[in-house]
C-alpha positions in Angstrom: 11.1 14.9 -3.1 9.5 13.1 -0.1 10.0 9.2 0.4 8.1 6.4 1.8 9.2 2.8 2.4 5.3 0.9 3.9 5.9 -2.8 5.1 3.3 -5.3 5.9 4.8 -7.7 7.6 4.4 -10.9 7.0 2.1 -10.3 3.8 3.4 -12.6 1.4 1.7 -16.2 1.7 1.3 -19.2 -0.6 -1.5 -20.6 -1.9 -4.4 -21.8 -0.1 -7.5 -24.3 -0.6 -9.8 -22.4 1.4 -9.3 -19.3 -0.4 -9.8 -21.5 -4.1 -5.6 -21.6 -4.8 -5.0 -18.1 -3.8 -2.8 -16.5 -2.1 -4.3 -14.4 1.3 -3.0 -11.2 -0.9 -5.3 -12.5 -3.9 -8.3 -13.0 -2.0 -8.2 -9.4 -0.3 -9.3 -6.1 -1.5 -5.9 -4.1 -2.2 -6.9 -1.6 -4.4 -4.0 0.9 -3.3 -1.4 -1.2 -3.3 -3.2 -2.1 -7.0 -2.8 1.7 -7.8 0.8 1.4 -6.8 1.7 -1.3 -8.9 -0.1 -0.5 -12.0 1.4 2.9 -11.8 4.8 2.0 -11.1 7.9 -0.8 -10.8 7.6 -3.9 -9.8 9.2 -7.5 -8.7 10.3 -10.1 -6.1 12.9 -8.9 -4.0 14.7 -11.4 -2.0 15.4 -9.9 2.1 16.8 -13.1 3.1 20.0 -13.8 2.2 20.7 -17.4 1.5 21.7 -19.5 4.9 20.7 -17.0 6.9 17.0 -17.3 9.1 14.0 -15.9 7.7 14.0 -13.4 10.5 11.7 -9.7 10.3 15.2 -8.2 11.9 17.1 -9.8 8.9 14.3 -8.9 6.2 13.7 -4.9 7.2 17.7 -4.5 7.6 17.6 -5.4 4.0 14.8 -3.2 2.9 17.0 -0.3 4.9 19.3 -1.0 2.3 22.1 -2.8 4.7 23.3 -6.2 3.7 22.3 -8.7 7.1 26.0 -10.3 5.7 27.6 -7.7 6.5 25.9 -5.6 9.4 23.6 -8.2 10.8 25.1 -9.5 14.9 21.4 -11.0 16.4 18.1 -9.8 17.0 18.6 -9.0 20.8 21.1 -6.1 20.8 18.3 -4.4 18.2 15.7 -4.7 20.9 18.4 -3.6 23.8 18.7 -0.5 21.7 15.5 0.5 21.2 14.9 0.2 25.1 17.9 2.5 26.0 20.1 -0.3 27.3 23.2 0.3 26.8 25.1 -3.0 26.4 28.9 -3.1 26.9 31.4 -4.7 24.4 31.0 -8.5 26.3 27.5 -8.3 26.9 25.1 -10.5 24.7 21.2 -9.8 24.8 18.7 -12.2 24.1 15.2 -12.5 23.4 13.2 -13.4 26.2 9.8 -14.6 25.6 6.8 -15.5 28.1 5.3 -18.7 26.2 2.6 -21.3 27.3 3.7 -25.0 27.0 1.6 -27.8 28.1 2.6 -31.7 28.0 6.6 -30.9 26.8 4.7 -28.5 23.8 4.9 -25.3 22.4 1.2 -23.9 22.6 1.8 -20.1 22.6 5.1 -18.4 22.0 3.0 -15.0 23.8 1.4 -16.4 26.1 -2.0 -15.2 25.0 -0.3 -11.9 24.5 -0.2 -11.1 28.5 -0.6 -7.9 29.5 2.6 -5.6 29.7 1.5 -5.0 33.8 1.1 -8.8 34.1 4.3 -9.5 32.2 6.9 -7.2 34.1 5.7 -8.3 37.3 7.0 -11.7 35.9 10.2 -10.8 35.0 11.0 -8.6 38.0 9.8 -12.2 39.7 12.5 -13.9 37.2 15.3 -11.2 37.4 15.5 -11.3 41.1 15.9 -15.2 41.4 18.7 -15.1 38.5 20.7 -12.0 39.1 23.1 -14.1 41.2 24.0 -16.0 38.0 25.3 -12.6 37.0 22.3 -11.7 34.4 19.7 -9.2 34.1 16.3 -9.0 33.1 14.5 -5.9 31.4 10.6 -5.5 30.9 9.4 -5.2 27.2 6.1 -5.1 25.7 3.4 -7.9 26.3 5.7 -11.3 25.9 8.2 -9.6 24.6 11.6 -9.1 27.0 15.2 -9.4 27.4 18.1 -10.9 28.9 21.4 -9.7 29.1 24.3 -12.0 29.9 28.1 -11.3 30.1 29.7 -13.5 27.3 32.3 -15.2 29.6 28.8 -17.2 31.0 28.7 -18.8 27.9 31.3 -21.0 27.5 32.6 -20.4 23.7 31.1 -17.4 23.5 27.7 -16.6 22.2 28.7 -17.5 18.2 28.4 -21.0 18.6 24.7 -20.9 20.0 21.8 -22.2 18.3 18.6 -20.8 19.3 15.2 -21.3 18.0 12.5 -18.4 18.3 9.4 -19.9 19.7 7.1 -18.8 17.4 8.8 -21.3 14.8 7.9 -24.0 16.8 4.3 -23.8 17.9 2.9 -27.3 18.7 6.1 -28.9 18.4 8.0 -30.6 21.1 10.6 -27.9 23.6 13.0 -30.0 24.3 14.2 -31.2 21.1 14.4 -26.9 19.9 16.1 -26.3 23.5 19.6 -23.7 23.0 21.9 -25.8 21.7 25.9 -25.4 21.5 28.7 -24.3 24.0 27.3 -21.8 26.5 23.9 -23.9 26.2 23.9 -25.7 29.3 23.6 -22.4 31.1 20.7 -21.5 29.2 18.6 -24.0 29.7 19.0 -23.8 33.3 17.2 -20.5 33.4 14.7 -21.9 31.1 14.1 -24.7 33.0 14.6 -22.9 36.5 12.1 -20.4 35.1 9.3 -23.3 35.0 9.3 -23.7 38.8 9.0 -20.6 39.8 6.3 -19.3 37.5 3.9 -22.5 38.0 1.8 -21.6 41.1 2.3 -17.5 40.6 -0.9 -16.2 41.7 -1.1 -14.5 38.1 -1.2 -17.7 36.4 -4.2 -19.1 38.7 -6.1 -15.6 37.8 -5.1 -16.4 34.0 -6.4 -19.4 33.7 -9.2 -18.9 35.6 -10.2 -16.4 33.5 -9.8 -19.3 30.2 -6.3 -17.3 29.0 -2.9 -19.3 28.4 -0.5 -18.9 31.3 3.1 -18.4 31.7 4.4 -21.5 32.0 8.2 -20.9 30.8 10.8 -18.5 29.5 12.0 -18.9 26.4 15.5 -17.2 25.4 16.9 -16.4 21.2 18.1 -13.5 19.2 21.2 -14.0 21.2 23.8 -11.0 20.0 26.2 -8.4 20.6 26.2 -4.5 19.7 26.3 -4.1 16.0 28.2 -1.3 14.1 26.2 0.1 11.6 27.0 3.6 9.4 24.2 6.2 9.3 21.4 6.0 7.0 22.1 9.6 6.1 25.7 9.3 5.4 24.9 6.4 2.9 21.9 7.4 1.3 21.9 11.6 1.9 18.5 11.5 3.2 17.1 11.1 7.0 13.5 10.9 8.5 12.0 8.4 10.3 10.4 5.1 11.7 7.0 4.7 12.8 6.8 0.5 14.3 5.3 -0.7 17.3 8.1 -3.8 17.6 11.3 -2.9 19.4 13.9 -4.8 17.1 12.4 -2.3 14.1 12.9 0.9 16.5 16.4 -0.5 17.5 17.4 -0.9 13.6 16.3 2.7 13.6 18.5 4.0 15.8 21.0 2.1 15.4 21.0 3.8 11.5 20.4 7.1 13.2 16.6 7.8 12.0 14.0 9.3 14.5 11.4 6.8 16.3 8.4 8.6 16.4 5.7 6.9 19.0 2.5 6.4 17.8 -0.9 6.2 20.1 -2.2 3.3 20.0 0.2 1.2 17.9 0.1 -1.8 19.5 1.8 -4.5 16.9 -1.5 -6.7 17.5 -4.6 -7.0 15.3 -5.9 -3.8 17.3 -3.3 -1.8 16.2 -4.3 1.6 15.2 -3.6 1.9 11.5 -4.8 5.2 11.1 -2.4 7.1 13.7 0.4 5.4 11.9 -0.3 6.9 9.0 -1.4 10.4 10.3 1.7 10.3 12.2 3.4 9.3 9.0 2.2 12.6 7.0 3.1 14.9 10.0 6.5 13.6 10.0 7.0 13.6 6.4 6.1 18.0 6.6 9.5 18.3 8.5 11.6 15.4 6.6 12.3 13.8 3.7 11.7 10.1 4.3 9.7 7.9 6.4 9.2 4.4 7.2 6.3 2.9 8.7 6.1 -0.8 9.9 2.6 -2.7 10.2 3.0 -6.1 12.6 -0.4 -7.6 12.0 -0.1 -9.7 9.4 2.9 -11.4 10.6 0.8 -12.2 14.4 -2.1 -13.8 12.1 0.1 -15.7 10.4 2.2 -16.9 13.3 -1.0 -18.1 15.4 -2.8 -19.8 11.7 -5.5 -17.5 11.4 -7.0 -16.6 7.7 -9.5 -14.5 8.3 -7.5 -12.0 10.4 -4.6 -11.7 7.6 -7.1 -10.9 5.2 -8.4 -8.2 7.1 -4.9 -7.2 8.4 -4.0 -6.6 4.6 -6.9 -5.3 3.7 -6.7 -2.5 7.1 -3.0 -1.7 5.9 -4.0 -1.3 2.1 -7.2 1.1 3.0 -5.9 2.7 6.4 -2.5 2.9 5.8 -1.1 2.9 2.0 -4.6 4.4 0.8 -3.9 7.6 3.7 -0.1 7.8 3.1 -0.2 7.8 -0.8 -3.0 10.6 -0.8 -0.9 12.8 1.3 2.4 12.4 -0.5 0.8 13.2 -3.8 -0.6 16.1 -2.1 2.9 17.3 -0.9 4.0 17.2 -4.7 7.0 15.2 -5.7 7.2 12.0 -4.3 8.1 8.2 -4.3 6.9 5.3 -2.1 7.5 1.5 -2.1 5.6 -1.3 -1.1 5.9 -4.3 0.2 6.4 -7.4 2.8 9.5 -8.5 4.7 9.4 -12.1 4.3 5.8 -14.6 3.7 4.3 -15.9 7.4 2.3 -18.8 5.5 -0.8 -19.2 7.8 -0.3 -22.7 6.9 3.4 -23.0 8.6 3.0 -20.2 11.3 6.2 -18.9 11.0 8.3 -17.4 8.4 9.8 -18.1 5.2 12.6 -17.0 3.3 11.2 -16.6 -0.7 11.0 -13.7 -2.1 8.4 -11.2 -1.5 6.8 -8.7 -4.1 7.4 -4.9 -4.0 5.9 -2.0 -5.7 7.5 1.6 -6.4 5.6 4.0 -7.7 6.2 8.3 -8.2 7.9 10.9 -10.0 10.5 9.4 -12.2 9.7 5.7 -11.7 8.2 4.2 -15.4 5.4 1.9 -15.2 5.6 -1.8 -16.0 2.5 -3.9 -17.1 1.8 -5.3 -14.1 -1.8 -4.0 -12.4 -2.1 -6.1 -9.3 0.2 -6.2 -6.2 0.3 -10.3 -5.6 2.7 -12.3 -5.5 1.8 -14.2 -8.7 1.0 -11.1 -10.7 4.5 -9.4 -9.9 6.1 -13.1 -10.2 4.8 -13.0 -14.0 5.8 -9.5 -14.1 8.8 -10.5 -15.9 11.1 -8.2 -13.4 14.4 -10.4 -12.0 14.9 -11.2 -8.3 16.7 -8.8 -6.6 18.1 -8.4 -3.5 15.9 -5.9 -1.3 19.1 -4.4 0.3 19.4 -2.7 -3.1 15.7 -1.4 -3.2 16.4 2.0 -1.0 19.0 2.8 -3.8 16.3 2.3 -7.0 14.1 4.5 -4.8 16.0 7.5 -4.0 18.2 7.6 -7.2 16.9 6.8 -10.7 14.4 4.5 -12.4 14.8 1.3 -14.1 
């Protein structure tokens, strides 16, 4: 039997007046994720536990069937792991974001999604000025970076930090969502610090210059330590793999023991190449069981409030990616695949929510319900209870409902 978990992040919306009181996953053309619904099980599944943030490293660790309760220590130490940084058992990593404020506000939590040459010659910049303050910097992907700080800087230890992800606070005021808690006060000094020297960097005046958003800031969350996690083998007898292009899925990966495969191309943007994912998907499903492929742009159209991209974001991962994955597996033979989002990234809040999202599974053994559409109103009517997703991986590789 082969396996397929497909997540469109940031799918699930609510309903709009521009698109006549649909949702963006009403008004697109789905019809493979149709197919998948109509020919297997569906519901809501909840991937955010109550009181806990509506977070995509939160959301997938429940679809990989691990209880965020439980397992769940901070977003950083995902995305330390997927970059091969080892952290030691008193380091805490954060996020570290290159945003664009203007006037006190948040305007871009990417700032204009800078280039990845741009961006590490920003943190090296960054990392040299605050390595005497005993932390260190490490160059991601576009915005996207980390910090790593030795817990005795934060005075009461990292558990008693609140930190707010920038992208949940575009065009709201900084200094009101600034760290706060014991061990905040040295944060903000590096935020703050971080304004002076990136204001007259000579890749700034180029930016704006050429009409993109600069780097006006460094903005630090996803503070944690190393988590513990069992193997995704030992608790579900099956391994594969994980095809993302954002470093807090690859790190979950790992962490679970499940191969990263690197696709061309993927870039976790609208340009993403859909295709490779899922022709890199089929090649890796003829050597294992299971895979698991990830698709960011969604999620970026709804963080930045634009319609027309999530449409065609969900429409590019129905066609491109279920459509090519689905074909292949029934191809193979005996198969099974679910389908579905992590959490909604309402275009109209531009950031993420914590209801629960619809999912589809569809194959050999799994009985059909009546449901033909995959929506979140159709599956809502569906009749199916709310479940929680960290259960899903378990309905999948065992029996049927």
């Amino acid at each position: 039997m082969k396996y397929a978990i497909l997540v469109g992040d940031g799918m699930s919306d609510y309903r709009l007046d521009d698109l006549d009181g649909r949702t963006p996953l009403q008004a697109s053309r789905t019809p493979e994720m149709d197919r998948i619904a109509k020919e297997g099980m569906t519901g809501l599944a909840r991937t955010v536990p109550r009181n806990m943030d509506a977070s995509s490293d939160v959301a997938n660790m429940s679809i990989f069937g691990y209880d965020p309760k439980e397992f769940y220590t901070g977003r950083g130490p995902l995305e330390a792991e997927s970059m091969g940084i080892e952290l030691g058992p008193d380091d805490v990593a954060f996020r570290a974001n290159l945003v664009t404020v203007s006037d006190g506000v948040m305007v871009d939590y990417s700032a204009g999604h800078i280039s990845s040459n741009e961006a590490a010659v920003l943190i090296e910049l960054l990392g040299g000025k605050f390595s005497r303050r005993g932390v260190r910097f490490y160059p991601g992907v576009s915005y996207r970076h980390l910090m790593i700080v030795p817990e005795g800087k934060l005075s009461g230890g990292h558990g008693h930090l609140r930190c707010v992800p920038p992208h949940d606070i575009t065009g709201k005021p900084i200094m009101e969502n600034f760290p706060r808690g014991k061990g905040a006060k040295f944060l903000r000094e590096i935020m703050t610090g971080s304004q002076f020297m990136l204001a007259d960097h000579e890749i700034n005046t180029i930016r704006v210059d050429l009409g993109e958003n600069p780097v006006d800031m460094l903005w630090l969350w996803g503070q944690g330590k190393k988590p513990s996690m069992p193997l995704f083998k030992e608790r579900h007898g099956v391994d594969g793999a994980v095809i993302s292009a954002v470093d807090l899925i690859k790190g979950l990966a790992l962490c679970i023991g499940l191969k990263v495969i690197d696709v061309p191309g993927a870039t976790g943007y609208y340009d993403t190449d859909y295709a490779a994912k899922a022709e890199y998907a089929l090649r890796a499903l003829e050597g294992a069981d299971f895979v698991f492929v990830h698709v960011e742009a969604p999620d970026e159209a709804g963080h930045n409030g634009d319609l027309g991209e999530k449409i065609r974001a969900i429409e590019n991962f129905d066609e491109k990616v279920v459509g090519r994955i689905a074909d292949g597996m029934r191809r193979m033979g005996k198969h099974r695949i679910l389908v579905m989002p992590d959490h909604p990234t309402p275009v109209e809040l531009r950031t993420h929510a914590d209801d629960p999202v619809p999912y589809a599974i569809a194959g050999n053994g799994i009985r059909a319900d009546a449901v033909c559409r995959f929506d979140e109103e159709s599956i809502g009517k569906g009749g199916g209870q709310t479940v929680a997703a960290s259960g899903l991986v378990d309905v999948l590789f065992g029996g049927a409902r």
